[in-house]
N, CA and C of each residue as an Amber inpcrd file, in Angstrom:
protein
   270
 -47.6210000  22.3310000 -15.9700000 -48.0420000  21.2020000 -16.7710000
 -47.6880000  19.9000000 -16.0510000 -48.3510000  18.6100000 -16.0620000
 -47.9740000  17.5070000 -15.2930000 -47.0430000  16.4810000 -16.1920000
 -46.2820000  16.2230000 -15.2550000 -45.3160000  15.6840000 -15.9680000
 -46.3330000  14.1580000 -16.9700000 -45.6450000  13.9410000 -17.6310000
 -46.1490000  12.7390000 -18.5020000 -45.6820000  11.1590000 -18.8670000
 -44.4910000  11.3690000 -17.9080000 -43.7920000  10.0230000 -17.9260000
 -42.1620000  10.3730000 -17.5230000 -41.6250000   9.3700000 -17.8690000
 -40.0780000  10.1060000 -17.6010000 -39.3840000   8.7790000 -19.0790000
 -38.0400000   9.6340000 -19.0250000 -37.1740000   8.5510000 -19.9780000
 -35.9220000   8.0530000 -19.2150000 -35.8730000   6.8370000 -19.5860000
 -34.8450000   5.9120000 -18.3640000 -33.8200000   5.5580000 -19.2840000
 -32.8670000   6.2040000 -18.8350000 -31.3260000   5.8440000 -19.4480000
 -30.3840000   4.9320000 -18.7100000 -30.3350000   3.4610000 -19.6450000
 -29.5090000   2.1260000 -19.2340000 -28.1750000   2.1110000 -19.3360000
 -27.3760000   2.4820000 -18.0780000 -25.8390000   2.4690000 -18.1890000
 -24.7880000   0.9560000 -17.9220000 -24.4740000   0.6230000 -18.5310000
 -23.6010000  -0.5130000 -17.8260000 -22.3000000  -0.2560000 -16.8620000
 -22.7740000  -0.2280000 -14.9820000 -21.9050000   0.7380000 -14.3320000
 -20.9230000  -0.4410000 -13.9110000 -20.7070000  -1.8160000 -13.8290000
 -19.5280000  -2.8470000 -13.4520000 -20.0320000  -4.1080000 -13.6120000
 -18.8870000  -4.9070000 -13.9100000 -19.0980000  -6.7940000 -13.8020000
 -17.9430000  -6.9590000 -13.3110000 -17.9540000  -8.1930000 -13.0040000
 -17.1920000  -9.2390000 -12.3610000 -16.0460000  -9.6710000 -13.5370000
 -16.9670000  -9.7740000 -14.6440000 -15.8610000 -10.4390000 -16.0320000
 -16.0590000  -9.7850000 -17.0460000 -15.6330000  -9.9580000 -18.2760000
 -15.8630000  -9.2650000 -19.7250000 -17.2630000  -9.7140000 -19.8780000
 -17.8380000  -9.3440000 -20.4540000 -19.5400000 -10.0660000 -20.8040000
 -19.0310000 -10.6350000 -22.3280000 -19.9930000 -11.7640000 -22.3600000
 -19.7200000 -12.5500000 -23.5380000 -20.8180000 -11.9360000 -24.4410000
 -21.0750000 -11.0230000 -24.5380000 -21.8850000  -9.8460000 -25.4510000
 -21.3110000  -9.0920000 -25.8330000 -20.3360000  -8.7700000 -24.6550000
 -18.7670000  -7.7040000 -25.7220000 -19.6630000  -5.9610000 -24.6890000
 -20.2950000  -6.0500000 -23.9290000 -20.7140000  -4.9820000 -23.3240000
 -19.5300000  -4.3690000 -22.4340000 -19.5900000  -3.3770000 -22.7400000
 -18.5460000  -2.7730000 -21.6810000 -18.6640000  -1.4620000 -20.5950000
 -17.9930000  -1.5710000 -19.5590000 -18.4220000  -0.4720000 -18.4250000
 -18.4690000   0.9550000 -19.2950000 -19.6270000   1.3900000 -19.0240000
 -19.8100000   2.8820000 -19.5280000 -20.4610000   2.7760000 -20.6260000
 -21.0430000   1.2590000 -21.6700000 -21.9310000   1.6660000 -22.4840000
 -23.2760000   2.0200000 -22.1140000 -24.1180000   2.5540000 -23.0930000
 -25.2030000   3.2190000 -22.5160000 -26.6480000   3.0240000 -23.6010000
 -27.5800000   2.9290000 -23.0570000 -28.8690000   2.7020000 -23.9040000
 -29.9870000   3.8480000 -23.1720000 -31.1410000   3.6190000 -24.7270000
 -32.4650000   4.7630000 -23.9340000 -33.1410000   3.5340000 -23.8750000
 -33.9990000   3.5370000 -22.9420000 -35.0320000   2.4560000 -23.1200000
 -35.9360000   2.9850000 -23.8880000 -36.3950000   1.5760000 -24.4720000
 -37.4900000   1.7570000 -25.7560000 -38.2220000   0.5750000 -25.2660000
 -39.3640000   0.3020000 -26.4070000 -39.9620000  -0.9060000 -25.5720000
 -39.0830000  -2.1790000 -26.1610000 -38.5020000  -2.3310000 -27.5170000
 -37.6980000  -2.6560000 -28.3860000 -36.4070000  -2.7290000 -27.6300000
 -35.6560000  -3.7030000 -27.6690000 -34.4280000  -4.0410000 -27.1790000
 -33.5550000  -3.4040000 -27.9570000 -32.7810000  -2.3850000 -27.5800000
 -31.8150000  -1.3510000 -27.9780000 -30.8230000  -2.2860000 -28.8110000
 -30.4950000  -1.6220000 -29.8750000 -29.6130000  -2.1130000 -30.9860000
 -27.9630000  -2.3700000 -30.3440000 -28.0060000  -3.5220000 -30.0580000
 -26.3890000  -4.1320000 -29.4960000 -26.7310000  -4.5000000 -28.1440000
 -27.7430000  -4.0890000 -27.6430000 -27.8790000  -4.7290000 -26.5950000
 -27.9020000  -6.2270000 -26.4040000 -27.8200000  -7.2740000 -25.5900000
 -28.0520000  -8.3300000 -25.1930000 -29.2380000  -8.9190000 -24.5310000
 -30.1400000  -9.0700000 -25.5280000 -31.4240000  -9.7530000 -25.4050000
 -31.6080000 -10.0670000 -23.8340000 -30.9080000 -11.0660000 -23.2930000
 -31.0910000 -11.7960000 -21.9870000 -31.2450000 -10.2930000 -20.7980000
 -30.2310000  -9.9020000 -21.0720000 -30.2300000  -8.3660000 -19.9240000
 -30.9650000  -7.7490000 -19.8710000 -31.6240000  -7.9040000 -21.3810000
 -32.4460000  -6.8560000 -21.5320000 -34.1280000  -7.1290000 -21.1590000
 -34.3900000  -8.4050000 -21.0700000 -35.5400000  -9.4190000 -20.3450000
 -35.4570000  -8.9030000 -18.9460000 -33.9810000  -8.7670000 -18.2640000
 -34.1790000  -8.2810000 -16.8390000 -34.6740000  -7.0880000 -16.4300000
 -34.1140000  -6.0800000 -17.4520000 -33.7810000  -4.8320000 -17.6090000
 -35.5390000  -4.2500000 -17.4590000 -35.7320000  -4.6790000 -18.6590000
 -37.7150000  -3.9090000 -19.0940000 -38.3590000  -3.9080000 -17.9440000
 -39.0140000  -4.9590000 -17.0900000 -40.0310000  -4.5800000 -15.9870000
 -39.6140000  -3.8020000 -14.7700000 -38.4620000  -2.9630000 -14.9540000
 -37.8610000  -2.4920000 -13.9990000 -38.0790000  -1.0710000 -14.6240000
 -36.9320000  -0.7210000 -15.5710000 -37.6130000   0.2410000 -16.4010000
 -38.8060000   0.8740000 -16.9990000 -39.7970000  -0.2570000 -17.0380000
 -40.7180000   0.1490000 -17.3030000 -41.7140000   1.1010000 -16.3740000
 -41.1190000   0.2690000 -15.1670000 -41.9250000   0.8230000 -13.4570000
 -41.1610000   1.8450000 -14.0200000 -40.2770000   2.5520000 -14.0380000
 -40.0430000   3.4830000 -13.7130000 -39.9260000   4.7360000 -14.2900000
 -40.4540000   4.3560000 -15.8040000 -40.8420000   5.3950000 -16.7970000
 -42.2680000   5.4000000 -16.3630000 -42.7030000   5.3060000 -15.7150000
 -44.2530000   5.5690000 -15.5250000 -44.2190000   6.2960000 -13.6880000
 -43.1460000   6.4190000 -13.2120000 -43.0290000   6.9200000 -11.5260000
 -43.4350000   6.1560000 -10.3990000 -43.0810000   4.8310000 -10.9520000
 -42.7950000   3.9660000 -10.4830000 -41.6150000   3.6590000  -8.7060000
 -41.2100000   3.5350000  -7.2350000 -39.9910000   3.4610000  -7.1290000
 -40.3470000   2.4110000  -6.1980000 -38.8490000   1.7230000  -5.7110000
 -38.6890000   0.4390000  -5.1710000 -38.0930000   0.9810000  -3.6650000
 -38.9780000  -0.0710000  -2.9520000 -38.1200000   1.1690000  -1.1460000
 -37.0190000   0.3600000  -0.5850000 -36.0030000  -0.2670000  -1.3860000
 -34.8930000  -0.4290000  -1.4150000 -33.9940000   0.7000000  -2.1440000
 -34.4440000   1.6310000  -2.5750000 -33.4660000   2.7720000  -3.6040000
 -32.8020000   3.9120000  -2.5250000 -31.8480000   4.0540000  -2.8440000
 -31.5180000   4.9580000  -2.2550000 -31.9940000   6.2970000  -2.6900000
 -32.2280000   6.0780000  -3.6990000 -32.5600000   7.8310000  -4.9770000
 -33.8320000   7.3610000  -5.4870000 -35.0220000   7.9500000  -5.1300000
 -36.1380000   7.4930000  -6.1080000 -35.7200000   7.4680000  -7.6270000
 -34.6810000   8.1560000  -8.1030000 -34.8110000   8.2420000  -9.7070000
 -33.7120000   6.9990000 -10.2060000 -32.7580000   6.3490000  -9.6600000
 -32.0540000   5.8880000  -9.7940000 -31.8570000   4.1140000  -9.4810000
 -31.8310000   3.1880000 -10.1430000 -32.1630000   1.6910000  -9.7700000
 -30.9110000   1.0630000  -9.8630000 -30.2370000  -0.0410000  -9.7590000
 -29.4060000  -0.7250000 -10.1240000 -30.0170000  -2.0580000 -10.8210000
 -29.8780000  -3.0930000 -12.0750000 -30.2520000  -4.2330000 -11.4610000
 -29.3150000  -4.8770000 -12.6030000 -29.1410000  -6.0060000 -12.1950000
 -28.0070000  -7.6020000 -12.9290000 -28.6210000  -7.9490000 -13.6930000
 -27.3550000  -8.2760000 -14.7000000 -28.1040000  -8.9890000 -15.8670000
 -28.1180000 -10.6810000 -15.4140000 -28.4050000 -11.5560000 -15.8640000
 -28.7390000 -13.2370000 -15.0760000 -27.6200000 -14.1570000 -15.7010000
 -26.7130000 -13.4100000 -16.1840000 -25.3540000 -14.1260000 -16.0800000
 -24.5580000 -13.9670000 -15.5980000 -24.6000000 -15.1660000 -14.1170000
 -23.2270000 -15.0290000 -13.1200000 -22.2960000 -14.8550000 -13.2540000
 -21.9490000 -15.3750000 -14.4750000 -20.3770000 -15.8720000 -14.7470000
 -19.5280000 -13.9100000 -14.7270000 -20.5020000 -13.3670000 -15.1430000
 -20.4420000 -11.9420000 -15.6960000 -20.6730000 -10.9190000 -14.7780000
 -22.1880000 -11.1740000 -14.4620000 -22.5960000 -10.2120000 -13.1410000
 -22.5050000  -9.2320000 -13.8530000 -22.9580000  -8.2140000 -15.0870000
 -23.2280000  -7.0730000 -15.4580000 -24.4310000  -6.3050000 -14.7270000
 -24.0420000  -4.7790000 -13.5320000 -24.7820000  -4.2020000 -13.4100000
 -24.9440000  -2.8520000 -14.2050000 -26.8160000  -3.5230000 -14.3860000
 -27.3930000  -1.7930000 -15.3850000 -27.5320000  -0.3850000 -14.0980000
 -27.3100000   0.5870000 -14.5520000 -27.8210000   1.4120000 -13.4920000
 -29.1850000   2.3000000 -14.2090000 -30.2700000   1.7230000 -13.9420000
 -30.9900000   2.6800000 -14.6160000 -31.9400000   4.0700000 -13.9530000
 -31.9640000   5.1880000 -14.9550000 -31.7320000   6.3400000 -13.9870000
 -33.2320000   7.4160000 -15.3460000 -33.8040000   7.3690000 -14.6120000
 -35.0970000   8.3840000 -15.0120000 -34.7670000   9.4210000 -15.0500000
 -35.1550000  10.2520000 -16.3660000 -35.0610000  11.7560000 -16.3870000
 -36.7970000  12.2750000 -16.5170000 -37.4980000  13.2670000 -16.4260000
 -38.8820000  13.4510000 -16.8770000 -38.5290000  14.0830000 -18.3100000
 -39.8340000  13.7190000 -18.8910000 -39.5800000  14.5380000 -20.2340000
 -40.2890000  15.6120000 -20.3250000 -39.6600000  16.5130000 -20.9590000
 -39.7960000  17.4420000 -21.3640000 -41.1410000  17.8450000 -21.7400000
C-alpha cells in the first residue's frame, strides 16, 4: 500500500534560557494544522511550514536524517530548538 503522508512529532530538544512560555526541554506536540494546546503561538508560526513539508515527504539537503529537522523558535533571548521528526502513518 503507498504510504499516505507521515505524522511529525514536535519535541522541544534545548534553549539558551527558560522560555517566557514556560516550555520546557522534553515537552512534546503532534502537529495538527491548529496550534497544539500550550503551545506558543510565535514558535509555532516557525514551526508549520517546516512541518508541513514534511508531513507530505518533503526533505531539506541540509538534514542529516531525511526524517528528522531541527528548527528555532524567533526568540533570541531564548533560542528554543524544535526537533521535528516524521513517522509514516499507518
Amino acid at each position: 500500500m503507498e504510504n499516505k503522508g507521515y505524522q511529525v512529532l514536535i519535541k522541544l530538544v534545548r534553549n539558551q534560557s527558560p522560555c517566557h512560555s514556560g516550555h520546557n526541554i522534553g515537552d512534546e506536540w503532534v502537529f495538527n494544522y491548529m496550534t497544539p494546546g500550550g503551545m506558543c503561538g510565535l514558535a509555532y508560526n516557525t514551526i508549520y511550514p517546516v512541518a508541513l513539508a514534511l508531513q507530505f515527504g518533503a526533505t531539506f539537503p541540509w538534514q542529516n536524517d531525511p526524517d528528522v529537522i531541527e528548527v528555532s523558535c524567533p526568540d533570541a533571548e531564548v533560542n528554543n530548538v524544535f526537533e521535528l521528526r516524521r513517522v509514516p502513518l499507518k
